[in-house]
C-alpha positions in Angstrom: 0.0 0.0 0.0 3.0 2.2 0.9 4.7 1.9 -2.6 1.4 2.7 -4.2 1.5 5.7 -2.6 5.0 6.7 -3.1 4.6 6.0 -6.8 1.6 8.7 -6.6 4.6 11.4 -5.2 6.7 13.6 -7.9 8.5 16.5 -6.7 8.7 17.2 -3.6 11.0 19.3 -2.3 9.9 21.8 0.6 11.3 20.7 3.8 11.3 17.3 2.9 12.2 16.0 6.3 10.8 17.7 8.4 7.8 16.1 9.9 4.6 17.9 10.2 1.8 17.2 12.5 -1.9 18.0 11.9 -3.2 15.2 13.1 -4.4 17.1 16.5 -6.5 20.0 16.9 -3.8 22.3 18.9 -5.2 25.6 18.4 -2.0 27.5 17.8 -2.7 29.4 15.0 -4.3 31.9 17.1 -1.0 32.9 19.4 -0.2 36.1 17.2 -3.7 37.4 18.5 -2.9 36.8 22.5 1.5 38.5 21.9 -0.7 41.5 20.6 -2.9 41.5 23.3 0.0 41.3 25.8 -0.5 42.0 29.3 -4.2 42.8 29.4 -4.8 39.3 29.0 -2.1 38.4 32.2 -3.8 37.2 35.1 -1.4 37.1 38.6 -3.0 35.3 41.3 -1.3 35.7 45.0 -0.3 32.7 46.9 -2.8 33.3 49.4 -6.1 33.2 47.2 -8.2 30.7 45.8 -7.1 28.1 48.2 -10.6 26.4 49.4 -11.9 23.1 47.7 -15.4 25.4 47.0 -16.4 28.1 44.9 -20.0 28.8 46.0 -21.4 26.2 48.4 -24.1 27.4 47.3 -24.0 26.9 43.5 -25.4 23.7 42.8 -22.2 23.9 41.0 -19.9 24.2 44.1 -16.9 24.3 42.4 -17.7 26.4 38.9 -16.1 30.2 39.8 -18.6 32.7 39.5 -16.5 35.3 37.4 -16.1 32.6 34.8 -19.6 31.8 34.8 -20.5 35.7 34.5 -17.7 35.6 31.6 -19.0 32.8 29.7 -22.5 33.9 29.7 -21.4 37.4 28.3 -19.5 35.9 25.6 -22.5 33.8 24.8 -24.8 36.9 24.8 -22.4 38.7 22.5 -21.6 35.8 19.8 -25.5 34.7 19.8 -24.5 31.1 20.0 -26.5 29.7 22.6 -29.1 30.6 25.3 -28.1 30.8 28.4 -31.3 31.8 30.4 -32.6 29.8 32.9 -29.5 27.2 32.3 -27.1 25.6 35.1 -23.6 26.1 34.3 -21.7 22.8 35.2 -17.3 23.7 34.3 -15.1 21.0 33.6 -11.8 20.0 32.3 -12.2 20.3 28.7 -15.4 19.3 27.1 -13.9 15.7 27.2 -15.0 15.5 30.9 -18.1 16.9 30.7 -19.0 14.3 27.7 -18.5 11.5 30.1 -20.5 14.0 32.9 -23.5 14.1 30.9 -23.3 9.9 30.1 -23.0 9.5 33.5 -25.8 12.0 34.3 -28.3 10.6 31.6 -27.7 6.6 31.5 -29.6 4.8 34.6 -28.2 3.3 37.7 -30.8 0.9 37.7 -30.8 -0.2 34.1 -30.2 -4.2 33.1 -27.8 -3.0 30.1 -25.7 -0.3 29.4 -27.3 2.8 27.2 -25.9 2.8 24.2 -24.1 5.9 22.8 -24.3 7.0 19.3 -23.6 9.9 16.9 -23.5 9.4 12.6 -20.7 9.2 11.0 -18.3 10.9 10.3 -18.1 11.5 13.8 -15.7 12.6 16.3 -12.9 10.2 16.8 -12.9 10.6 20.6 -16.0 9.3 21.2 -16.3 5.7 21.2 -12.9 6.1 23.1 -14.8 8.2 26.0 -17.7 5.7 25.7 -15.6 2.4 25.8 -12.7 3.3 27.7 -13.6 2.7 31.4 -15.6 -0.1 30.4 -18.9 0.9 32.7 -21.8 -0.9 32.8 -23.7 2.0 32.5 -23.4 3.0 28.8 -21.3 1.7 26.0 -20.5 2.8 22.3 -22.8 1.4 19.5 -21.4 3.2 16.4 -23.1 5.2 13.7 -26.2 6.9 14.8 -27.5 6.8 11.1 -27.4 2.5 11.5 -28.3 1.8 14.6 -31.6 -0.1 15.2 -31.4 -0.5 18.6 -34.5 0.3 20.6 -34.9 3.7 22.8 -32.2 3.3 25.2 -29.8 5.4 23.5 -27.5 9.0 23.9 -26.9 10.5 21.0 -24.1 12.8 20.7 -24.3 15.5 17.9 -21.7 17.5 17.3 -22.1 20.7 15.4 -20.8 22.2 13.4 -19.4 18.6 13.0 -15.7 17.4 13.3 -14.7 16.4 11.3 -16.6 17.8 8.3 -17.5 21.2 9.4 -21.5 20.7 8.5 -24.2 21.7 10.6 -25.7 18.7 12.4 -29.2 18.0 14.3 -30.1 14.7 15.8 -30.6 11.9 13.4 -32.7 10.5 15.9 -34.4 13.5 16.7 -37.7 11.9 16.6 -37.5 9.3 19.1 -37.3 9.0 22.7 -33.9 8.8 23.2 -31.6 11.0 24.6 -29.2 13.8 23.5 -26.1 15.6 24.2 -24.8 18.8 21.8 -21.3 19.3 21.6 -20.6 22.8 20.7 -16.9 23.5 20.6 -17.4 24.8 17.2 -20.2 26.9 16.8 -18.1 30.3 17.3 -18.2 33.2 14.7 -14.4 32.3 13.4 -15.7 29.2 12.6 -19.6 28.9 10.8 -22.0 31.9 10.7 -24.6 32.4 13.6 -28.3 32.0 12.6 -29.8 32.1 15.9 -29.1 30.9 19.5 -29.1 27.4 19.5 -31.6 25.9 22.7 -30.8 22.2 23.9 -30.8 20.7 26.9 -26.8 19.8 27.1 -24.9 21.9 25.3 -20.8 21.9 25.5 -18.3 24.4 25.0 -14.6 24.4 25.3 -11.9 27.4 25.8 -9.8 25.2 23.7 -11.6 26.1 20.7 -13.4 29.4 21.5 -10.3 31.1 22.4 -7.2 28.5 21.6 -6.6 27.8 25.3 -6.4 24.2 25.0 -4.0 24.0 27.7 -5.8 25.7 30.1 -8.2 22.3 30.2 -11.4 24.1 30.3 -14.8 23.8 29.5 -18.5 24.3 30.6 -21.9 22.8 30.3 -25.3 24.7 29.6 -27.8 22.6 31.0 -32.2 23.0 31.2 -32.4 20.4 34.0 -31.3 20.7 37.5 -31.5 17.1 38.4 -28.7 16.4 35.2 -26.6 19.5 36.3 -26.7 18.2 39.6 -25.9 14.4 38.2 -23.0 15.7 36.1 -21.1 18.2 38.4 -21.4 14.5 41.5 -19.5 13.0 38.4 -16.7 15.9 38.3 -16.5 15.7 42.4 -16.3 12.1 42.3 -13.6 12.2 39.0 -11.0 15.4 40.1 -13.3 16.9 43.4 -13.6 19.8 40.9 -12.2 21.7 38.6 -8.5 24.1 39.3 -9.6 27.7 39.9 -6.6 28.5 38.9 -7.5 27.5 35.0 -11.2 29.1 35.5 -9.7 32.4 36.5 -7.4 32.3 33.8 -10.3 31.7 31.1 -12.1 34.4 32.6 -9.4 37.2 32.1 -9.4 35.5 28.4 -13.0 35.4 27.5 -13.6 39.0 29.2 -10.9 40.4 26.8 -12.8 39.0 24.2 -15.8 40.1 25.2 -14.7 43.9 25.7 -13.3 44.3 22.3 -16.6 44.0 21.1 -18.2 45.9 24.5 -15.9 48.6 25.0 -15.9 51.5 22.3 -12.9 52.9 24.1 -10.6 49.9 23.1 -8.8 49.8 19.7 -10.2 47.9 16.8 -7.6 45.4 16.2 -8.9 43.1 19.5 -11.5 41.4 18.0 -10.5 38.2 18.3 -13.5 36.5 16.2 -12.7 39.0 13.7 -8.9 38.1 13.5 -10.3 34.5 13.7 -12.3 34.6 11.0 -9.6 36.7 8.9 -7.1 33.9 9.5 -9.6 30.8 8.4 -10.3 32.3 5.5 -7.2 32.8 4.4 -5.8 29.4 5.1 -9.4 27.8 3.3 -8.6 29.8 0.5 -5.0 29.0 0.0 -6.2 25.1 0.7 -8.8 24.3 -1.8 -6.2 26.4 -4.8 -3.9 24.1 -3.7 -6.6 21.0 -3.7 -7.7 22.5 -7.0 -4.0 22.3 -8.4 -3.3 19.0 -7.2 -6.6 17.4 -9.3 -6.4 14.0 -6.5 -8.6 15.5 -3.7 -12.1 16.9 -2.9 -13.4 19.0 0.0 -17.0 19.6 1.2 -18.6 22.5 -0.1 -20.7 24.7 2.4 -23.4 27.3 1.3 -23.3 31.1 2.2 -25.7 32.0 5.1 -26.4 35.1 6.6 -24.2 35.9 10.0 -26.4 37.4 13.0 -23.2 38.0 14.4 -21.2 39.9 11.4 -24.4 41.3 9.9 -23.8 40.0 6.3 -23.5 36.8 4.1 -20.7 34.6 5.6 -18.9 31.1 4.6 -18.0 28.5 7.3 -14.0 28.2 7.6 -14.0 24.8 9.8 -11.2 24.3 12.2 -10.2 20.7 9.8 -10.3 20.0 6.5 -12.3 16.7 5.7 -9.9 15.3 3.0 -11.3 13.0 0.0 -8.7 11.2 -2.0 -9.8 10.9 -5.5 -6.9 9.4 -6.8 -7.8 5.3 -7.2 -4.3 4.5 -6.9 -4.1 5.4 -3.4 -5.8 3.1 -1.3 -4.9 4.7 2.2 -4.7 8.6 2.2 -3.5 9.2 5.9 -0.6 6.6 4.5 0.1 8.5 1.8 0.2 11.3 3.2 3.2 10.0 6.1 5.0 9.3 2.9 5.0 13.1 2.4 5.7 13.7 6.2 2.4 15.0 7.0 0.5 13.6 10.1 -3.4 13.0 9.7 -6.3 11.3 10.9 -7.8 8.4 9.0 -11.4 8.3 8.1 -11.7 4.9 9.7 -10.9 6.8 13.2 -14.4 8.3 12.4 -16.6 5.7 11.3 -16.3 5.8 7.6 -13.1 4.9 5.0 -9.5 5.2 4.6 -10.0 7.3 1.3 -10.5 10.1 4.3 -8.2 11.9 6.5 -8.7 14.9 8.6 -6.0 17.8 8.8 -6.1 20.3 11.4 -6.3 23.9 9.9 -5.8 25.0 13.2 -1.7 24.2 13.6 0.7 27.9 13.6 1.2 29.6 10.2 4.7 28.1 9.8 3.0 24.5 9.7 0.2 25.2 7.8 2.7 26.5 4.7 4.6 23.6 4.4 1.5 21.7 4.5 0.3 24.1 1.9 3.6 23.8 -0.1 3.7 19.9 -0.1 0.1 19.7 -1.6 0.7 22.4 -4.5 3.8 20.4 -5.1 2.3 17.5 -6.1 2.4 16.6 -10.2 
C-alpha cells in the first residue's frame, strides 16, 4: 500500500524531512492574537487566594467560579450562539470530561444493560474512546447513529458544526425518545456563521476552541435540567473533586478580553478576536482548496453562504479541519500516503467511515500550515 503511494509522489522538495503534524487540533494558529494583546490578557493570582476546595457552596455547582460563569454567559450573549437563560452552568476539564459528565448524568443506575451511545458518521474520533474506555456498565459505544436499530435506550451525541466535516448537524434520531447531548466546541463566529441561538438541553463548549486555550483544560456545560446539572457536576467531584480555579480564573481574564473588544468602544479595533479568527480561516481555506484544486487527486466539502447574526452579512463557514477525500484510485490509504510526504493525519476509519479520508487540522501555527500548503501544491 506504501509503494502505491510513493509512486503517486513527484517533486517534492519543501522541507522534505521535516515532519509535520496535523493530526491534533492544537489551536495555535491563534498565538499572534494573544502576543498583541499582551499584558491585558495576564492574570497574577497571589499565593494566598483561591485556596478552598469550593467556589460557591451554594451553587449547585460548588466548584464552577462565579467570574467565569459571568464571563461565559457574556460571551455567549455577545456571539449569539446559545441561550443561556434559565441554564445551570456545570465547568469541567475540557469538554472531554463533561461528555462522560453528561453519560453519566443521563444513563440509569438501575438499568439491566448499558445505554448505548451513538452519533453518525463521520463522527468525532474521541467518542467511542470516552464511551468504551472505562468499560462501565452504564453506557457503552454502539457506532453510527444513522445504523443503529437498537430500541430507545440510547444517547446520542451530535456534534455541530461537526468534526470532522465542518457541516451543521441536528439529531438523526431527533424523533425518538432517546436521549441527546450537543457538543458545541465549534459553533463560534471564526468558525460557521450564527443563525440564531441554538436551545438544547446539554450543550458543551470548550476554551480550547473558543479562544485557543487548549491547555488551560477548560470547559463548561449549559444545562435545562437541575436534576442532570446536579448528576454531572457529582461525576466531576467524584472524578478530580472539581475543577482548578486556577485555570477558571485564567479563562475568565481571556473570555472578558474578548468580550470587551466587542463591549468597549474605548478599546482599539484590532482586538477582535473573532474577527482576526475569521480573517485567518479564510485565508488558510482559501490558499487550501487552490492548492486541492491544483493537485486534481482531492475533494473538499462545499458549504453554502448564510447570513451571519453576528457579522451582519453573508458569511462562509471556515472549519477548524479540513475533511480530505482522496480521488486518486491509486491510493488506497490517504492518511498513508500522506506520512510518505511527512504529514500527520487522521484516518477516516478513526471516524466511522473509510480510509479514502483523512482529517488535517487547519488549526496548527502559520509556519505549519505553509509547508503543508507547499507539499500539496507540489504534487504533479
Amino acid at each position: 500500500m506504501e509503494e502505491k503511494a510513493s509512486t503517486a509522489i513527484a517533486g517534492i522538495s519543501h522541507d522534505r524531512d521535516s515532519i509535520i503534524n496535523l493530526d491534533h487540533g492544537d489551536p495555535t494558529m491563534f498565538e499572534p492574537f494573544w502576543k498583541e494583546v499582551g499584558d491585558s490578557a495576564t492574570v497574577v493570582i497571589p499565593g494566598w487566594q483561591k485556596m478552598s476546595y469550593f467556589s460557591d457552596p451554594r451553587n449547585l455547582c460548588w466548584f464552577l467560579e462565579p467570574e467565569f460563569a459571568n464571563e461565559a454567559q457574556r460571551l455567549h450573549q455577545i456571539a449569539g450562539n446559545a441561550v443561556t437563560d434559565d441554564r445551570h452552568i456545570i465547568v469541567g476539564v475540557g469538554s472531554t470530561q463533561l461528555i462522560h459528565a453528561a453519560l453519566f448524568a443521563l444513563a440509569s443506575t438501575e438499568a439491566r444493560q448499558p445505554v448505548n451511545v451513538i452519533s453518525a458518521a463521520p463522527y468525532y474520533s474521541m467518542y467511542s474512546g470516552i464511551a468504551d474506555f472505562m468499560k462501565s456498565g452504564m453506557f457503552h459505544w454502539a457506532g453510527d447513529a444513522a445504523t443503529f436499530n437498537g430500541d430507545d435506550n440510547f444517547i446520542e451525541l451530535v456534534c455541530s458544526p461537526n468534526n470532522p466535516d465542518g457541516e451543521i448537524r441536528h439529531a438523526v434520531r431527533g424523533n425518538e425518545a432517546g436521549k441527546r447531548v450537543h457538543d458545541m466546541a465549534y459553533c463560534w463566529p471564526q468558525y460557521t456563521p450564527m443563525r440564531h441561538p441554538a436551545d438544547h438541553d446539554i450543550m458543551l463548549f470548550t476554551v480550547s476552541k473558543a479562544t485557543g486555550h487548549a491547555g488551560t483544560r477548560i470547559g463548561w456545560a449549559l444545562v435545562k435540567d437541575a436534576e442532570v446539572a446536579r448528576k454531572m457536576a457529582k461525576f466531576i467531584e467524584m472524578n478530580t473533586i472539581g475543577v482548578s480555579k486556577d485555570s477558571q480564573v485564567r479563562a475568565a481574564k481571556i473570555l472578558k478580553v474578548i468580550a470587551d473588544g466587542y463591549e468597549l468602544p474605548d478599546l482599539e479595533a484590532g482586538i477582535k478576536f473573532f474577527h482576526f479568527g475569521r480573517w485567518l480561516l479564510a485565508n488558510r481555506w482559501q490558499r487550501l482548496r487552490q492548492a486541492i484544486k491544483v493537485s486534481g487527486r482531492f475533494s473538499l466539502p462545499q458549504f453554502p453562504s448564510e447570513f451571519c447574526e453576528f457579522f451582519k452579512e453573508h458569511a462562509e463557514t471556515y472549519p477548524g479541519f479540513a475533511w480530505l477525500r482522496c480521488e486518486d484510485q491509486t491510493i488506497e490509504d490517504l492518511e498513508v500516503f500522506f506520512k510518505t510526504l511527512n504529514i500527520l493525519t487522521r484516518n477516516g476509519r478513526q471516524f466511522g467511515v473509510g480510509p479514502e479520508y483523512v482529517r488535517v487540522s487547519m488549526l496548527d501555527r502559520d509556519a505549519n500550515f505553509d509547508v503543508f500548503i507547499k507539499r500539496i501544491s507540489s504534487l504533479e
